[in-house]
C-alpha positions in Angstrom: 12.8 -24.7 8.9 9.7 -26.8 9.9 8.2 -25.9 6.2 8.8 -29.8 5.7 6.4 -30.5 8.8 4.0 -27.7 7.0 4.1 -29.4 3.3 3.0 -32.3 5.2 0.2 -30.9 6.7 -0.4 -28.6 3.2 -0.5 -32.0 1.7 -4.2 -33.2 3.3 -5.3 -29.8 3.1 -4.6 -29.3 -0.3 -8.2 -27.8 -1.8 -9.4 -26.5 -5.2 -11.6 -23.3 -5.3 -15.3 -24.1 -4.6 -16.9 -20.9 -5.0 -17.4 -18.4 -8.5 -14.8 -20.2 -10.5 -13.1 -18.7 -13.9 -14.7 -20.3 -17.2 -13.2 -23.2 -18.4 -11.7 -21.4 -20.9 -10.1 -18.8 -19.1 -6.1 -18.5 -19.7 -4.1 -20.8 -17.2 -1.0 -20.1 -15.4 0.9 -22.8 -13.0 3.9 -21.5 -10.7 5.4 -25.2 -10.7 8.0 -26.8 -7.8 7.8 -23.3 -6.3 8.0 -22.2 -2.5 4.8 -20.7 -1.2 5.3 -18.1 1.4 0.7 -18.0 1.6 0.8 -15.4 4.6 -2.1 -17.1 6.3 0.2 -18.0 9.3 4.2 -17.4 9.4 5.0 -20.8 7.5 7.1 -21.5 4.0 5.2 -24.5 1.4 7.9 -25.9 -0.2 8.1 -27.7 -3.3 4.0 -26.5 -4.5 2.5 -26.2 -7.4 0.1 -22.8 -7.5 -2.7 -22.6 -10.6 -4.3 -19.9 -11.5 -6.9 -19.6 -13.9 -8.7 -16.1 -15.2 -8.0 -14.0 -12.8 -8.3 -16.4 -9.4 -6.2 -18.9 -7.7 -8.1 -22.0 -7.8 -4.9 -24.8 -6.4 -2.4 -25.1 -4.1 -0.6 -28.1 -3.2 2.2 -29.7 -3.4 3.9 -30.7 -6.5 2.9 -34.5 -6.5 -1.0 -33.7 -6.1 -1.4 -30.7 -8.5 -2.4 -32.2 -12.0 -0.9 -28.9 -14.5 -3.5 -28.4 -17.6 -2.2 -29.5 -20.1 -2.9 -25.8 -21.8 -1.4 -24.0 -19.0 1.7 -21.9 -19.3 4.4 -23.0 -16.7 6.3 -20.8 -14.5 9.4 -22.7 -13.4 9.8 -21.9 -10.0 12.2 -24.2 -8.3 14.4 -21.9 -5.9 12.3 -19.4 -6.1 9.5 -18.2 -3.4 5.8 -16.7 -4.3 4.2 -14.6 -2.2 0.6 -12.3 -2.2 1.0 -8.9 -4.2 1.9 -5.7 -2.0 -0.2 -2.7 -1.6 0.6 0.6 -1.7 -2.2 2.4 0.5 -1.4 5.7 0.6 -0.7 6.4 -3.0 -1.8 8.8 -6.0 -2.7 8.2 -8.8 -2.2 11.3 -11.9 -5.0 13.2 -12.6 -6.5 12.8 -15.7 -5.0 16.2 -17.3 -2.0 14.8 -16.5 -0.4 13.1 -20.0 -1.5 9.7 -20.3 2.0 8.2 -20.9 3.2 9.4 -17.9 0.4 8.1 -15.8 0.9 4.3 -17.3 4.4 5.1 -16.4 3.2 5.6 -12.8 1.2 2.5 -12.9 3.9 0.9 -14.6 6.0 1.6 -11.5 3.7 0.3 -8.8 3.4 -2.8 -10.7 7.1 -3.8 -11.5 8.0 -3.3 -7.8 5.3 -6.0 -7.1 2.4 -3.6 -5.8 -0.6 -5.5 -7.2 -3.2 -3.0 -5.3 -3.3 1.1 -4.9 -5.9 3.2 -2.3 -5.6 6.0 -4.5 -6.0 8.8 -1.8 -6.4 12.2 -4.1 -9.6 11.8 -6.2 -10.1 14.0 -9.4 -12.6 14.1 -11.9 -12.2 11.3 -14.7 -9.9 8.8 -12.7 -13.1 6.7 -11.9 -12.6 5.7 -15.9 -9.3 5.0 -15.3 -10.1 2.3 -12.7 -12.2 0.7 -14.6 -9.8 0.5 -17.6 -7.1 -1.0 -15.2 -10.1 -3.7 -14.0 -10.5 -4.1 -17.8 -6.9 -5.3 -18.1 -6.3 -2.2 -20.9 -3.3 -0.8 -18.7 -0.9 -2.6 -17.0 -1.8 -1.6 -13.4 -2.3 -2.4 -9.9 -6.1 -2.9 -9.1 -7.4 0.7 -7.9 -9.7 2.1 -4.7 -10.2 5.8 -4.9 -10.9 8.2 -2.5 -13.0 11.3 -3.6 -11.6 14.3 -4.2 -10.6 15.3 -0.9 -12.6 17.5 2.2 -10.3 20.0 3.0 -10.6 23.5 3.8 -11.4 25.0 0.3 -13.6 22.6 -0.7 -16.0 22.2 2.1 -17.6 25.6 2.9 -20.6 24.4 5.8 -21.9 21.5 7.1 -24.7 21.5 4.5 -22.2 21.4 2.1 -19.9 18.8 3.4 -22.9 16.2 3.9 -23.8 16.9 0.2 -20.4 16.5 -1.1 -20.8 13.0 0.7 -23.6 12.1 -1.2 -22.5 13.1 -4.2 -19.2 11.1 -3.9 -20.9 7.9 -3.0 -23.4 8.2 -5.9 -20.9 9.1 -8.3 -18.6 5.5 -6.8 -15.4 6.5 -5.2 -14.2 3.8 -3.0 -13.9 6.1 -0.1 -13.4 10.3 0.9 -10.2 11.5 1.8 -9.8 14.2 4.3 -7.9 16.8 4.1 -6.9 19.5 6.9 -8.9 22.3 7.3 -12.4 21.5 7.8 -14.4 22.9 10.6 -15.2 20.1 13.5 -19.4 20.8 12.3 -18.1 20.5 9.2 -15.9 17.0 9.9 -19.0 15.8 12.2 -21.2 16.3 9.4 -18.9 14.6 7.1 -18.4 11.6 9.2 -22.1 11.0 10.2 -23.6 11.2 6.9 -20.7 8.8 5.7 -22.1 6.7 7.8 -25.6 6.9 6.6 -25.2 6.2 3.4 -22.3 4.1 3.7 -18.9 4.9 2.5 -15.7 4.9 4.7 -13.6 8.3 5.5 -9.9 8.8 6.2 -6.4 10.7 6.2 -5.6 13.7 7.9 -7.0 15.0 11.1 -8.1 18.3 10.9 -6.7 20.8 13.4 -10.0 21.7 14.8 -11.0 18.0 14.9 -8.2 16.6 16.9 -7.3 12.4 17.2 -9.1 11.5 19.8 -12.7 13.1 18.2 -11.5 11.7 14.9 -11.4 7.7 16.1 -15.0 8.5 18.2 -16.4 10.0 14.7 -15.4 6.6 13.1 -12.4 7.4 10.9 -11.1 4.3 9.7 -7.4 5.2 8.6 -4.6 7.6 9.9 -2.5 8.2 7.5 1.4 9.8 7.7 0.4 9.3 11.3 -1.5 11.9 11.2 -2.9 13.8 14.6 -1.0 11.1 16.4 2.6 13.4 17.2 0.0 16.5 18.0 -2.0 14.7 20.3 1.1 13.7 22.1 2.8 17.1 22.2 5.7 14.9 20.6 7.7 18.2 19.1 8.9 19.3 22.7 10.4 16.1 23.6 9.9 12.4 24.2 6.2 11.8 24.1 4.6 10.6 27.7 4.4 6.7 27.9 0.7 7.1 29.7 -0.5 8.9 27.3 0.6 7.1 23.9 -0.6 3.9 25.8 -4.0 5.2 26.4 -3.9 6.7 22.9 -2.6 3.2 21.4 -5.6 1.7 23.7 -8.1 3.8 21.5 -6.6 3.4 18.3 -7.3 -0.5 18.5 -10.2 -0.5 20.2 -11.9 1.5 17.6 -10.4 -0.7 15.0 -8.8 2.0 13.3 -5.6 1.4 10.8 -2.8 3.8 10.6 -0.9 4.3 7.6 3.0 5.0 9.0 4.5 6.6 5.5 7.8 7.0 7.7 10.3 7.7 5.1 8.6 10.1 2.9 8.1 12.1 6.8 12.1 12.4 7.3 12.5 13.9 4.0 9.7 16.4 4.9 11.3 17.2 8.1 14.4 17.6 6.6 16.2 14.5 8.0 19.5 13.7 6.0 21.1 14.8 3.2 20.1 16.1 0.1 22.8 14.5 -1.8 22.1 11.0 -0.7 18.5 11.8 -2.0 19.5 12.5 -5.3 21.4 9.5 -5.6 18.7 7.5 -5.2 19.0 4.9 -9.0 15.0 5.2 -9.1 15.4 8.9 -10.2 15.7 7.9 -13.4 12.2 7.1 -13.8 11.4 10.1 -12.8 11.2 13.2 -15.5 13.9 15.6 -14.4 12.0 18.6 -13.6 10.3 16.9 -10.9 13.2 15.7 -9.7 14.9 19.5 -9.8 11.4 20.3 -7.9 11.9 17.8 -5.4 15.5 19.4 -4.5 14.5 23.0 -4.5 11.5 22.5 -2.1 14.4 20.5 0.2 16.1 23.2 0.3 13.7 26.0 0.8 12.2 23.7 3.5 15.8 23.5 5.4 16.6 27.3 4.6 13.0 28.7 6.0 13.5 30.7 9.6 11.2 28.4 11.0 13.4 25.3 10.2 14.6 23.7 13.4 16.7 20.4 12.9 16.3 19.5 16.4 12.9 19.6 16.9 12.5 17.4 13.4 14.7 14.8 15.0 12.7 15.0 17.4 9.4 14.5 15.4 11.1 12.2 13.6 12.6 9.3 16.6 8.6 10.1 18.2 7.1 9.0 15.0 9.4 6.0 15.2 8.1 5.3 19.0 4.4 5.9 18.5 4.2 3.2 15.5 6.4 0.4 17.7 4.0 1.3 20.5 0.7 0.7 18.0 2.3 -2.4 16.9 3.1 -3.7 20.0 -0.6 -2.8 21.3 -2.1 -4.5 18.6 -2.9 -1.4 16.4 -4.0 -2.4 12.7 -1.1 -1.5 10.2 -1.1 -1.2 6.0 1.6 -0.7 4.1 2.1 2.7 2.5 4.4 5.8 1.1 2.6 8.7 -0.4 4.1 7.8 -3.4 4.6 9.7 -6.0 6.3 12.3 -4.0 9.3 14.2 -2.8 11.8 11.5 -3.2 9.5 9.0 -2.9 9.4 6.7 -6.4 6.0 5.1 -6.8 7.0 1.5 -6.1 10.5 1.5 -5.2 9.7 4.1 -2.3 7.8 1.0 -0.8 10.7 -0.9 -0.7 12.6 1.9 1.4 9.6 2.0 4.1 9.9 -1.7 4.4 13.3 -0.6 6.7 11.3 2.1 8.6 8.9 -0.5 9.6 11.8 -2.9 10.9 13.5 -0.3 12.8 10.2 -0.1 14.7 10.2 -3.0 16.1 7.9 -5.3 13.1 8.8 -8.5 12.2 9.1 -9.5 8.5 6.2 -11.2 8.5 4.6 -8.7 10.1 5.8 -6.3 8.0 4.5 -7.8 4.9 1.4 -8.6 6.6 0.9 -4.9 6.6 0.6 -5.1 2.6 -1.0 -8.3 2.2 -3.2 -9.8 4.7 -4.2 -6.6 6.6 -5.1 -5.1 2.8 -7.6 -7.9 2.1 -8.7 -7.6 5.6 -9.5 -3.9 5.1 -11.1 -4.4 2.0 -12.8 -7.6 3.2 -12.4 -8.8 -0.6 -10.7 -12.3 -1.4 -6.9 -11.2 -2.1 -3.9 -11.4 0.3 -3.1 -14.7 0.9 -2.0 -17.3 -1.4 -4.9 -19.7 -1.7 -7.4 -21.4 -3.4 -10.6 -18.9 -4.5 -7.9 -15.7 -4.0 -7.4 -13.3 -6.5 -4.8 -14.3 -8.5 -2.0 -11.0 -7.0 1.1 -12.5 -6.9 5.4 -12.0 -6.9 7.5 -14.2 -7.3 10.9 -13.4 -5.8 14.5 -15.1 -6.0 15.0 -15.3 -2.2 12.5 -16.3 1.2 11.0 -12.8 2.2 10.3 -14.1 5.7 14.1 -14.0 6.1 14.9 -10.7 5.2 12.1 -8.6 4.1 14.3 -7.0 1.7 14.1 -10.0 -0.2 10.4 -8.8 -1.6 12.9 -6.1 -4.2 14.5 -9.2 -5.9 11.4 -9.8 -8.4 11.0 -12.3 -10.9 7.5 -11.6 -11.8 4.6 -9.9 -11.1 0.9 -11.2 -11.3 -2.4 -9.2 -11.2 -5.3 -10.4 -11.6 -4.3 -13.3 -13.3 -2.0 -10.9 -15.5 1.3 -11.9 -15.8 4.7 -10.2 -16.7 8.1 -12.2 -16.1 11.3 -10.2 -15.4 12.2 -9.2 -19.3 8.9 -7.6 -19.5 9.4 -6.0 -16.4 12.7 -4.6 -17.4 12.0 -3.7 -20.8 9.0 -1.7 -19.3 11.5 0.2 -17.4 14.3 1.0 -19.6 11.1 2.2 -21.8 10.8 5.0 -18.9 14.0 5.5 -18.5 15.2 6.3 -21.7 12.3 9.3 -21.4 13.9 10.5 -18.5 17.8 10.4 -19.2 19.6 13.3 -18.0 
């Protein structure tokens, strides 16, 4: 590879954070020897040394320029390959009735499979506590942005009520609303411009009455499960009209919208496949069994129902597959995401199955992983999602170079947020912890 070339360049470029640094005294962590994969261009840093200290990169550079305090603990990580944390960014988060243990399970989850940051996108009462107790470091979690509870067609009863509810939710400090369908199109529109005046972003579904093509006008930032997108394009009757996803491609990105693919979770709600390789997924067994026996009945009242047509979900299904190569190849805005938790879809480990959804459209692996990383910072506009100096310290270390197979990103040493760091015995004995809840 030319990474030599890059180390070379890394080497007079090599810079210490120069902006809100950590106290002094802040705990230090050095990945020593190890390969940087930084994600700020398609490029591999061999032989680095990364510091972290509180909760913020502040060095990169290779190993013969990095002085290591002499108080920091060392990561050994000759063969071995770090890379920004993931993000999950459609995921949930348990509501606060839910019991405790079983939510830090959930977070638990997210963070062993190297998902340093959730959108959680189903508010509920109470779970603004629980992001700040993950901030506070009490529970081992990914950082947290939460939507709202969501705008659907229960909750918002006029517009007067909708641009209320906006208020409230912006007051109160959710990260963003969450749309559900079922709102009226004065209702959305009254959503969406009073989100704007008071400034807090909106996304999701499309409501039926609302339709894509209002939805990007109105200023929705994020299309999630793809949503509005096989509608729009009549893509249930057949092979969706290349003029029309172009144009509709053409909007997506000059609005500056992001979708949100969530492609495997969609085949198992189609009913694509077989129940029986479902249920043999190994990450079941974090996963209490009556969920799991939920998951399998709702399969297969879903493929039982009258209106169940295998066809026309294959169908659904290879469209999905074409609109998000077509908004990749147009230069659509793409984050990483599963719906996770559920049907069959593991928080954490169901990220690692979308990674292959993403590559059978057409995504490189660097773009693929861009889609978690860089594009997450991006979205956020906050300092995480590269590896560099003044970053937030979300990091995984894995055992093989991601940039080669993508896959590589499941075979995790460790996992770093915010400066928090758990090797691979932690993160298996925090597993078999869960699993040993769940055996069947």
């Amino acid at each position: 590879m030319r990474s030599f070339l890059l180390s070379l360049v890394a080497l007079a470029s090599t810079v210490s954070a120069a902006c809100a640094q950590p106290g002094a005294d802040a705990p230090v962590t050095a990945f020593v020897g190890v390969n940087v994969v930084p994600m700020d261009s398609e490029q591999v840093l061999e032989n680095h040394t990364v510091v972290v200290r509180g909760d913020r990169i502040v060095e990169v550079g290779p190993v013969r320029s990095v002085r290591v305090p002499a108080a920091a603990r060392r990561v050994d990580g000759r063969g071995k390959w770090l890379m920004p944390g993931l993000a999950e960014m459609h995921g949930h988060v348990p509501p606060p009735n839910a019991p405790p243990a079983y939510t830090e399970d959930v977070l638990f989850l997210y963070f062993a499979n190297g998902i340093t940051t959730v959108r959680g996108m189903l508010g509920a009462p109470g779970q603004l506590e629980l992001r700040a107790r993950a901030a506070r470091g009490e529970v081992v979690s990914p950082t947290l942005y939460l939507a709202g509870p969501s705008f659907n067609g229960q909750s918002v009863t006029s517009p007067e009520q909708a641009a209320a509810m906006v208020r409230a939710q912006k007051a109160e400090g959710w990260d963003l609303l969450k749309v559900h369908p079922g709102p009226t199109l004065a209702e959305y529109d009254a959503m969406a411009r009073t989100a704007r005046e008071v400034g807090i972003r909106f996304g999701g579904h499309v409501p039926q009455e609302v339709g894509l093509l209002h939805a990007i006008e109105m200023g929705q930032e994020t299309f999630d499960h793809l949503d509005g997108y096989v509608e729009h394009l009549n893509g249930t009757a057949g092979p969706v009209d290349s003029a029309a996803l172009a144009d509709i491609v053409r909007r997506t990105r000059e609005a500056g919208a992001w979708v949100v693919p969530t492609m495997a979770l969609w085949e198992v709600l189609f009913g694509v496949g077989d129940l029986d390789s479902l249920r043999a997924y190994p990450e079941l067994r974090y996963v209490p069994r009556q969920m799991v026996e939920g998951w399998s009945n709702a399969w297969r009242q879903r493929v039982a129902s009258p209106q169940f047509n295998p066809l026309v979900s294959a169908t659904v299904i290879e469209n999905r597959t074409r609109i998000l190569t077509a908004l990749h190849r147009g230069g659509a805005r793409i984050l990483m995401g599963t719906d996770a938790p559920q049907q069959f879809s593991v928080p954490g480990f169901s990220l690692h199955r979308e990674l292959t959804r993403m590559r059978d459209a057409g995504m490189s692996n660097f773009e693929i992983l861009k889609s978690g990383t860089v594009n997450v910072g991006s979205y956020f506009a906050e300092p995480f999602g590269t590896v560099a100096a003044g970053q937030r310290a979300d990091l995984v270390l894995v055992d093989a170079n991601p940039l080669a197979d993508v896959s590589n990103v499941a075979k995790i040493s460790g996992v770093m947020v915010r400066g928090r760091w758990l090797d691979r015995a932690a993160l298996d004995a925090g597993l078999a912890k869960i699993e040993a809840k769940h055996k069947r």
